[in-house]
C-alpha positions in Angstrom: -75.5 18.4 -10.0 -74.5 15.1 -11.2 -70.6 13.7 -11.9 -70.2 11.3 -14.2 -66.8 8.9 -14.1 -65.9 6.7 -16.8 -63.6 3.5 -16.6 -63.0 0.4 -18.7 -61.2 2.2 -21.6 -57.8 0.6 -23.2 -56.0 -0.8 -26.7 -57.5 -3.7 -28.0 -56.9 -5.4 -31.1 -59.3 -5.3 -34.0 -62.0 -8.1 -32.9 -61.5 -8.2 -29.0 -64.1 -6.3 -26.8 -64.1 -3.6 -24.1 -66.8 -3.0 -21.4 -67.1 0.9 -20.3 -68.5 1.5 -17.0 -69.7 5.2 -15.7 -70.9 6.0 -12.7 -72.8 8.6 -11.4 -72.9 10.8 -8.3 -76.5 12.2 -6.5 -79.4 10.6 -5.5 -81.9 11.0 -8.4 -79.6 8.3 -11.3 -83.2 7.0 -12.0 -84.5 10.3 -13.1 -81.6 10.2 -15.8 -81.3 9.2 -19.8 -77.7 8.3 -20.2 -75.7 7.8 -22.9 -72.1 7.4 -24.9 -70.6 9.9 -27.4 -67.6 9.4 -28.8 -64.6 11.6 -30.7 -62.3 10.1 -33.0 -58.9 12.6 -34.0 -60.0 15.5 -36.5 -63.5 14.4 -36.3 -66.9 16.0 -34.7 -68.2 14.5 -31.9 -71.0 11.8 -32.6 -74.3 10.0 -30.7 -73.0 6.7 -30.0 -76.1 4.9 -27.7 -78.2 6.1 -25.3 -80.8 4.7 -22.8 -84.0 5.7 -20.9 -84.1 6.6 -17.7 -85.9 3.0 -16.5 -83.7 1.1 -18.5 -86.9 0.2 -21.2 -85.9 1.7 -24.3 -82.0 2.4 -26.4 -81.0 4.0 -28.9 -77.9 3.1 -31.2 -76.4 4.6 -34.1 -76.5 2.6 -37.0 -72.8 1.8 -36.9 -72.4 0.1 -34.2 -75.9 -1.7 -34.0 -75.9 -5.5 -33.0 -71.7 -4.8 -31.8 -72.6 -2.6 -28.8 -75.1 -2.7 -25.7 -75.5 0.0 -23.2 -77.2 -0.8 -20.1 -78.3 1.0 -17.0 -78.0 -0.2 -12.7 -80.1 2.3 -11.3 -79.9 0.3 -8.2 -75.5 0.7 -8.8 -75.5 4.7 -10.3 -73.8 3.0 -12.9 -74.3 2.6 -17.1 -72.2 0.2 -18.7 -71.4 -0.2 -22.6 -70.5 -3.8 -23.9 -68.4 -3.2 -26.8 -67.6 -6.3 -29.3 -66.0 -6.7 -32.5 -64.2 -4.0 -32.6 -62.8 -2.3 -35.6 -60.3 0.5 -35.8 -62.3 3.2 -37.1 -64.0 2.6 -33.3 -61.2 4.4 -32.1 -61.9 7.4 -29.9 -62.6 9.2 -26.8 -65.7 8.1 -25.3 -67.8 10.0 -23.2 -70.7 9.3 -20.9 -73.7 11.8 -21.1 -76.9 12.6 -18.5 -80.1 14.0 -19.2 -83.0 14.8 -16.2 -85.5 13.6 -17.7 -90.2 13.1 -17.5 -90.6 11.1 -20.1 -89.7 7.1 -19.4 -89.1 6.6 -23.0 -87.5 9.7 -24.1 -84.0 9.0 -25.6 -82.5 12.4 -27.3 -79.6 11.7 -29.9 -78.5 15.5 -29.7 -75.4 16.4 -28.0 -76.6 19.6 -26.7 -79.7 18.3 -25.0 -77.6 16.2 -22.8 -76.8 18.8 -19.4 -73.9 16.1 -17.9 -70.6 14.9 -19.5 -67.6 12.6 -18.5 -64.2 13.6 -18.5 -64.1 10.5 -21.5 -62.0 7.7 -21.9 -60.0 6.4 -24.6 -60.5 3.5 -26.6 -58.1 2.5 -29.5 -58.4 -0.5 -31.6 -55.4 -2.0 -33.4 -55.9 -3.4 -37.0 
């Protein structure tokens, strides 16, 4: 069983940048793909990034490419997503995802094939 514990959330302005931190509980991080989905108000819930489980491979979704970068500390049980430039339609609940996982370079984008998920945490950018 694995807890996963999202920080960093917050208002920001349109431009600024947030970093998200989750961590994660047990003994076996390394064995993980992690990831961020997000959900915006009245909207379905989408793939936002995602990472292997040895750090060597991500996977974005087209609108946020070259603004965000998710990275993984096996040694710290922790994944971290560097958000810049920032627009308003970025506004959402974030959540942080696991995935036990063989493959080192196996990075799903479905939300159902992702067995973990974060209690989320808000991010809302002002215009």
């Amino acid at each position: 069983q694995v807890q996963l514990v999202e920080s960093g959330g917050g208002l920001v302005q349109a431009g600024g940048s947030l970093r998200l931190s989750c961590a994660a509980s047990g003994r076996t991080f390394s064995t993980y793909v992690m990831g961020w989905f997000r959900q915006a108000p009245g909207k379905d819930r989408e793939f936002v990034t995602a990472v292997s489980k040895n750090g060597g491979k991500t996977h974005y979704t087209d609108s946020v490419k070259g603004r965000f970068t998710i990275s993984k500390d096996n040694a710290k049980n922790t994944i971290y997503l560097q958000m810049n430039s920032l627009k308003p339609e970025d506004t959402a609940i974030y959540y942080c995802v696991a995935h036990q996982e063989r493959s080192d370079f196996y990075v799903p984008v479905a939300g159902n094939a992702y067995e973990y998920w974060g209690q989320g945490t808000q991010v809302t950018v002002s215009s």
